[in-house]
Residue, then its C-alpha position, 0 to 999 in steps of 0.5 A: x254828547x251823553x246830555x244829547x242822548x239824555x234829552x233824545x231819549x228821555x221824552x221817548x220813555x214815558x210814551x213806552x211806559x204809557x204804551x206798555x200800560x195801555x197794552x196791559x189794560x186793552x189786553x185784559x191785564x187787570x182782570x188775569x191779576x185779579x183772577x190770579x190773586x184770588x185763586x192763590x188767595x182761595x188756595x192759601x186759605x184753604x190749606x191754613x183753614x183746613x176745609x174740607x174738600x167736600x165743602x171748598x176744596x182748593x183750585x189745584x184739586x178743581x184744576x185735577x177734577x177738570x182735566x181728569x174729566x176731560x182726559x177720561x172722557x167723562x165731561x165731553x159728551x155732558x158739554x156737548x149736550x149743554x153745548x146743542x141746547x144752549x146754542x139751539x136754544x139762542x138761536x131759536x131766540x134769536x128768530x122768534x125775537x126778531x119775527x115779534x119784534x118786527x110784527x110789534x113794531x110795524x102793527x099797533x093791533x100787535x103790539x096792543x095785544x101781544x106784547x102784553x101776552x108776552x110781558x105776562x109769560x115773562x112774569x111767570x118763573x121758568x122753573x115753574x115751566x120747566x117741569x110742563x114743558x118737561x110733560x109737553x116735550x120729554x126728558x129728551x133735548x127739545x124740552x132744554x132747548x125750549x126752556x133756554x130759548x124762552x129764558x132768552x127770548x125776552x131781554x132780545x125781544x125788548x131791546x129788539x123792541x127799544x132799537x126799531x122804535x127808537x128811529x129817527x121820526x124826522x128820518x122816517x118822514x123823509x123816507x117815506x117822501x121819497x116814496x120808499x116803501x115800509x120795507x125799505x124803510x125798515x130795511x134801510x133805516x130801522x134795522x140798522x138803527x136797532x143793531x146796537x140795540x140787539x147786539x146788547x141784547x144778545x149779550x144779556x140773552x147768552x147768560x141766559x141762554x146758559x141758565x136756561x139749559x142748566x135749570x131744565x137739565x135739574x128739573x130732569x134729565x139724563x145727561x148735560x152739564x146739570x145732569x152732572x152737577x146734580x150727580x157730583x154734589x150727591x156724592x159729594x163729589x164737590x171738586x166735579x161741581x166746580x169744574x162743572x162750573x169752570x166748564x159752564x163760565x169758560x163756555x158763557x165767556x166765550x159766546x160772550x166774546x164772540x158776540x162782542x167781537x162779531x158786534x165790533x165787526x157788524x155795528x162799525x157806527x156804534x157809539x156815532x149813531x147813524x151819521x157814522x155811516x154817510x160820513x158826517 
């Protein structure tokens, strides 16, 4: 009777070992150990060296920083600030990356002559634009948002670009046989065919979008998230800096997150191509 139950039970366990594996890696496992072992790392190291705080303080001191600032209420509004001119900034990104692509792809006289235009505006450095856009705009919002929404709009506006052309010909050309028109073509053929492409784009386009507001904040500003880091380090206030920091990746980690989740739920056919979609 116990070799029976030994030989029931034994081919069950290795798959609950395998299941138990499985949900360790899907569920980010991998990346908590190594983010746990590196903060107890930086800790160890810190209390055995004796550094100083005002030049590496330890996680538990960056951790009391943190909630200090949101408890007192002193990091809220600088967040919320970044927040608007980061998202702001994105979305206007977002619409003008969109509206070039499409008039690129539809006019060659376009793409002859504005792209190029736009290749040379992304050559020059943003922190060069920053402080014009700052004369042009003021110290207020829109000069923040302007800046992050150029940092994002080209990697969008390329990957826009890459996906509208990259439609099948053979497809176009059957299209266009059964008399459909420009419009639906590219509302039923290209467009979709680009969504992988501008979900990647997006991705790339949230770091960005996150650089963008922080450098416009440095070059002058009166609050935000920058603001702040300029504050902390002059008054060596290094702990504030990295809960800044912490601040500014949690945000950047969760835009992320939300576009690979919406992408999941949007472009249900990636990595099958086009076909996924008739079923074949």
């Amino acid at each position: 009777m116990s070799s029976t139950i030994r030989n029931v039970s034994s081919p069950l366990a290795p798959a609950g070992r395998e299941t138990v594996r499985q949900r360790f890696l899907s569920n980010g496992g991998p990346f908590i150990v190594l983010v746990v072992t590196l903060l107890l790392v930086w800790e160890v190291s810190v209390w055995m060296l004796r550094v100083p705080e005002y030049i590496l303080p330890a996680p538990t001191k960056i951790a009391v920083s943190l909630v200090s600032g949101f408890s007192n209420g002193t990091f809220i509004p600088h967040t919320w600030t970044t927040l608007q001119e980061v998202l702001l900034g994105f979305a206007g990104a977002i619409l003008a990356a969109l509206i070039v692509a499409a008039g690129v792809t539809r006019w060659t006289w376009a793409e002859k002559s504005v792209l190029p235009l736009v290749v040379a505006l992304q050559t020059v450095p943003k922190v060069a634009l920053a402080p014009l856009l700052l004369t042009w705009f003021g110290f207020g919002m829109t000069s923040k948002i302007v800046t992050t929404a150029l940092l994002a709009f080209f990697p969008l506006l390329i990957n826009v670009i890459t996906g509208l052309q990259s439609a099948d010909k053979d497809r176009v050309e059957m299209f266009k046989a059964m008399g459909a028109s420009e419009w639906q073509i590219f509302t039923m053929l290209r467009l979709p065919n680009a969504l992988p492409y501008f979900f990647a784009g997006l991705k790339i386009a949230v770091t960005f979008s996150i650089i963008g507001a922080i450098v416009a904040e440095f070059v002058g500003a009166q609050s935000g998230l920058g603001y702040l880091i300029q504050a902390s380090s002059t008054s060596l206030d290094v702990s504030t800096t990295f809960a800044v920091l912490v601040i500014l990746s949690t945000i950047g980690m969760i835009m992320s997150t939300a576009v690979s989740w919406l992408s999941t739920k949007v472009v249900f056919w990636q990595g099958k191509g086009l076909d996924a979609i008739s079923g074949q």
